[in-house]
C-alpha positions as CSV (number, residue, x, y, z in Angstrom):
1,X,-21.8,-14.8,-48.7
2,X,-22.4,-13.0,-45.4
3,X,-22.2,-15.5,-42.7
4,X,-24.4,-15.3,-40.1
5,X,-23.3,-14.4,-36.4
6,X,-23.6,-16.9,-33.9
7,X,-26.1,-15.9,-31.1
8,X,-24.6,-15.4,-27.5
9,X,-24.5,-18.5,-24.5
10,X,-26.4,-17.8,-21.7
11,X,-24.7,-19.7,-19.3
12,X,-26.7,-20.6,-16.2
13,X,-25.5,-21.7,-13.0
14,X,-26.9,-25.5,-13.8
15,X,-24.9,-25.1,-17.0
16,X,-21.6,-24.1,-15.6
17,X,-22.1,-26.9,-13.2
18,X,-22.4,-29.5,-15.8
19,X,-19.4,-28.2,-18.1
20,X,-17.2,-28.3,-14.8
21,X,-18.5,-32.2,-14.3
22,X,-17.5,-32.7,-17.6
23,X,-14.1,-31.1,-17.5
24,X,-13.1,-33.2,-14.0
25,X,-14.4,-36.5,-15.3
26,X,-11.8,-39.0,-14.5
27,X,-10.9,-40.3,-17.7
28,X,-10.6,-36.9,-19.5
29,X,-8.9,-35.5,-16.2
30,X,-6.6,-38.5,-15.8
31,X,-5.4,-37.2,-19.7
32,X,-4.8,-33.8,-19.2
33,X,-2.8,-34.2,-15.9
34,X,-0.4,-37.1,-18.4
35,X,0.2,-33.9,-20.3
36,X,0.9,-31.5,-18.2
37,X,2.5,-33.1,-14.9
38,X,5.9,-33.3,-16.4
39,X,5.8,-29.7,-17.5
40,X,4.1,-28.3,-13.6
41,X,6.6,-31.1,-12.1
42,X,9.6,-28.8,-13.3
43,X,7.9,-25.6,-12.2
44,X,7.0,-26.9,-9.1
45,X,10.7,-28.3,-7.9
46,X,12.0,-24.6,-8.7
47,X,9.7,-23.1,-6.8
48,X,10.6,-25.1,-3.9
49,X,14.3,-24.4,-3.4
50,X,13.4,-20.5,-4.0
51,X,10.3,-21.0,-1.5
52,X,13.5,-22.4,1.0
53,X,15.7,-19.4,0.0
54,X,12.8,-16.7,0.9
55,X,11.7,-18.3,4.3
56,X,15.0,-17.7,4.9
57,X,15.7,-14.4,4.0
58,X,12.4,-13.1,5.6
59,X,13.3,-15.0,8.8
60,X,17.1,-13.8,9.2
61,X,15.7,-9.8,8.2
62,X,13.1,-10.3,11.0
63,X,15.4,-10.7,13.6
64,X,16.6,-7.1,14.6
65,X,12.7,-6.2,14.1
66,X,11.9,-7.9,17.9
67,X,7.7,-8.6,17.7
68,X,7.5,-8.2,14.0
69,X,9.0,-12.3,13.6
70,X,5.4,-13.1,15.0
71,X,3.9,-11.7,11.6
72,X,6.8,-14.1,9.1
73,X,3.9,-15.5,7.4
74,X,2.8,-11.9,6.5
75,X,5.8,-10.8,5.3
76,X,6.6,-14.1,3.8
77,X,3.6,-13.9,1.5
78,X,4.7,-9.9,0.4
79,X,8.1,-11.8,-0.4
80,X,6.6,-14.6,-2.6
81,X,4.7,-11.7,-4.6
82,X,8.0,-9.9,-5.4
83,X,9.6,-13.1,-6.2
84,X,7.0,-14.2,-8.7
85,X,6.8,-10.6,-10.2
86,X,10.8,-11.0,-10.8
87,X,9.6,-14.2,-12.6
88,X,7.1,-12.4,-14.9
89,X,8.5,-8.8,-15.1
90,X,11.4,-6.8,-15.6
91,X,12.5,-3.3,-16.0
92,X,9.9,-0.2,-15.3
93,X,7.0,-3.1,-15.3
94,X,8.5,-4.4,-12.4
95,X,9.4,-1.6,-10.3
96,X,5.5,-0.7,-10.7
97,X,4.3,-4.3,-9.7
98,X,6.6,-4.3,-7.2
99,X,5.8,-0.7,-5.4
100,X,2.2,-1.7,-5.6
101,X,2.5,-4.6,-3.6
102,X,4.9,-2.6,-1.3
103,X,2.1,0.1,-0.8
104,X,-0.8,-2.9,-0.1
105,X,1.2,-4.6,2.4
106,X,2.0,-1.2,3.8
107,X,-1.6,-0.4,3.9
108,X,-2.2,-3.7,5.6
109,X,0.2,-2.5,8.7
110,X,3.3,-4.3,8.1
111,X,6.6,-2.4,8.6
112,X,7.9,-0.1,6.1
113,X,11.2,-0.8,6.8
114,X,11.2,-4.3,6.8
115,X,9.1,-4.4,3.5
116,X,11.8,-2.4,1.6
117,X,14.3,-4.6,3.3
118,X,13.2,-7.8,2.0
119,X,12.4,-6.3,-1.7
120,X,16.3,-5.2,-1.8
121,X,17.4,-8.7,-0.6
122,X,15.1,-9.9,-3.5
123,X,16.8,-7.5,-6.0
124,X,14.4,-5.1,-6.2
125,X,14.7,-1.3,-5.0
126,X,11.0,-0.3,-3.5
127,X,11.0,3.6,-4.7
128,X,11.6,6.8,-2.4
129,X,8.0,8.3,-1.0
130,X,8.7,11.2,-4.1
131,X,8.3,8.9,-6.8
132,X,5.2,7.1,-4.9
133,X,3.2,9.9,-3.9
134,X,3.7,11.3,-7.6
135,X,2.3,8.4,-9.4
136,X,-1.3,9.2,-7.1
137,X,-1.0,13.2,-8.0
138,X,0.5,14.0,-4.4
139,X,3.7,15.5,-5.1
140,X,5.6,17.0,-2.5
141,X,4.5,20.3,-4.0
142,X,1.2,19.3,-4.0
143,X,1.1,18.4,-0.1
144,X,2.8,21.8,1.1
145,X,0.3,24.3,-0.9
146,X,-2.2,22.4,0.7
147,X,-1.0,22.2,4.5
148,X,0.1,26.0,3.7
149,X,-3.5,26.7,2.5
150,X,-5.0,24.8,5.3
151,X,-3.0,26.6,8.0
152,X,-4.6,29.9,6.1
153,X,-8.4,29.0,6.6
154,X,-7.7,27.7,10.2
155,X,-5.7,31.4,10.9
156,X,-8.5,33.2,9.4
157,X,-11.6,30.9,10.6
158,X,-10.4,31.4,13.9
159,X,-10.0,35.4,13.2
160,X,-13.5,35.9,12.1
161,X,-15.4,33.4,14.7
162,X,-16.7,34.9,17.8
163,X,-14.8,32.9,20.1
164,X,-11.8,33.7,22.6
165,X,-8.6,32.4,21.5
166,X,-5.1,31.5,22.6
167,X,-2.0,31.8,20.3
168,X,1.2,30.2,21.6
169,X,4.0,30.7,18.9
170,X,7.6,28.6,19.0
171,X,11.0,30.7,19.0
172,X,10.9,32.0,15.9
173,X,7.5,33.8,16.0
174,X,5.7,30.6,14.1
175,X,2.4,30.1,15.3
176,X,2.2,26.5,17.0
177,X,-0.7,26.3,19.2
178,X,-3.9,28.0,18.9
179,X,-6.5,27.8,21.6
180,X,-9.8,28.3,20.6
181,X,-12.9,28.7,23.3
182,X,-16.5,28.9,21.6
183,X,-18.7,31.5,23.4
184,X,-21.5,29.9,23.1
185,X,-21.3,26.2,23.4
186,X,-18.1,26.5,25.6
187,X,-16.0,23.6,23.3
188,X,-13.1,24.3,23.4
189,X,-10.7,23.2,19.8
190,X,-7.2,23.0,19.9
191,X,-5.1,23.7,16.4
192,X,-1.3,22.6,16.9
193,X,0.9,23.4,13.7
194,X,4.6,21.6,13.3
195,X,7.4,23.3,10.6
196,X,10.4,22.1,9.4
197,X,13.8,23.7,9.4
198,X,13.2,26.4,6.9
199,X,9.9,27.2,9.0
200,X,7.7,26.3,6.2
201,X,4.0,24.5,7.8
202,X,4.4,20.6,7.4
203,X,1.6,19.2,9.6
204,X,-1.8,20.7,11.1
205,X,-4.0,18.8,13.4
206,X,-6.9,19.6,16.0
207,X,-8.3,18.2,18.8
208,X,-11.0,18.9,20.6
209,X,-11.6,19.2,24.6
């Protein structure tokens, strides 16, 4: 016998509202909580000697970090995420969980160094910028082919424009200012170029005056 499918509940927003009334009546509510406050009640009094323990360390790291300590509750909260990721996680599941909530806080503006800090207080190693920039396809490879091939088009856009230019160039011959005057509207772009020891291009940027 083929049984029949059942047809899909369109829930409305009257219809959520009256399954929520439902679920927090008083007698119903009054039995789950009998159930389940022993259980939370054990859960709960763990959490609060670690929530002591990482107030702490966040505090006592924040001190050599001067104006930082006025953001604890920041960094307090980026702790509490790598604590409860120790509590569900281990191994390479939580070295990912725990670099991704190193990068968000990092995006947020909190201090890199202070962030890794704390994680390594915690037990966890954040990972070096190799292993993080490979994981979003920006390898260090990646990023000097690309500065090298940037440097390229601003060498040769600069070449073929019809504007009068300025090359300064640093001891060993590397190009590290280029002064750029546009005939016609008179702007005037300026590319400045930074290597590293080996002389290899590491960082292009322009400004305009």
């Amino acid at each position: 016998m083929v049984r029949k499918k059942k047809g899909k509940v369109r829930r409305t927003p009257s219809g959520r509202l009256t399954l929520w009334d439902r679920k927090m009546n008083a007698q119903v509510y009054q039995i789950y909580l009998e159930k389940t406050k022993p259980i939370a009640l054990k859960d709960v009094a763990t959490y609060q000697v670690a929530h002591e323990d990482l107030v702490r360390t966040v505090k006592l790291t924040l001190m050599s970090y001067g104006s930082e300590y006025s953001r604890t509750y920041g960094y307090l909260s980026f702790a509490e995420k790598i604590w409860h990721a120790k509590q569900r996680f281990t191994s390479k599941t939580l070295q990912l969980e725990a670099d991704a909530q190193f990068l968000y806080w990092l995006y947020l503006g909190y201090n890199e160094n202070i962030l890794r800090e704390i994680a390594k207080k915690l037990g966890v190693e954040i990972s070096d910028w190799n292993i993080l920039l490979e994981r979003i396809g920006l390898s260090e490879e990646v990023i000097y082919r690309g500065t090298k091939r940037a440097l390229a088009e601003t060498l040769h856009g600069i070449e073929v424009n019809i504007a009068e230019k300025t090359i300064e160039y640093d001891e060993e011959g590397n190009p590290v200012k280029i002064i750029a005057v546009d005939k016609v509207t008179g702007k005037t772009k300026i590319t400045h170029i930074e290597y590293d020891a080996e002389g290899n291009p590491v960082k292009i940027w322009e400004e305009w005056v």
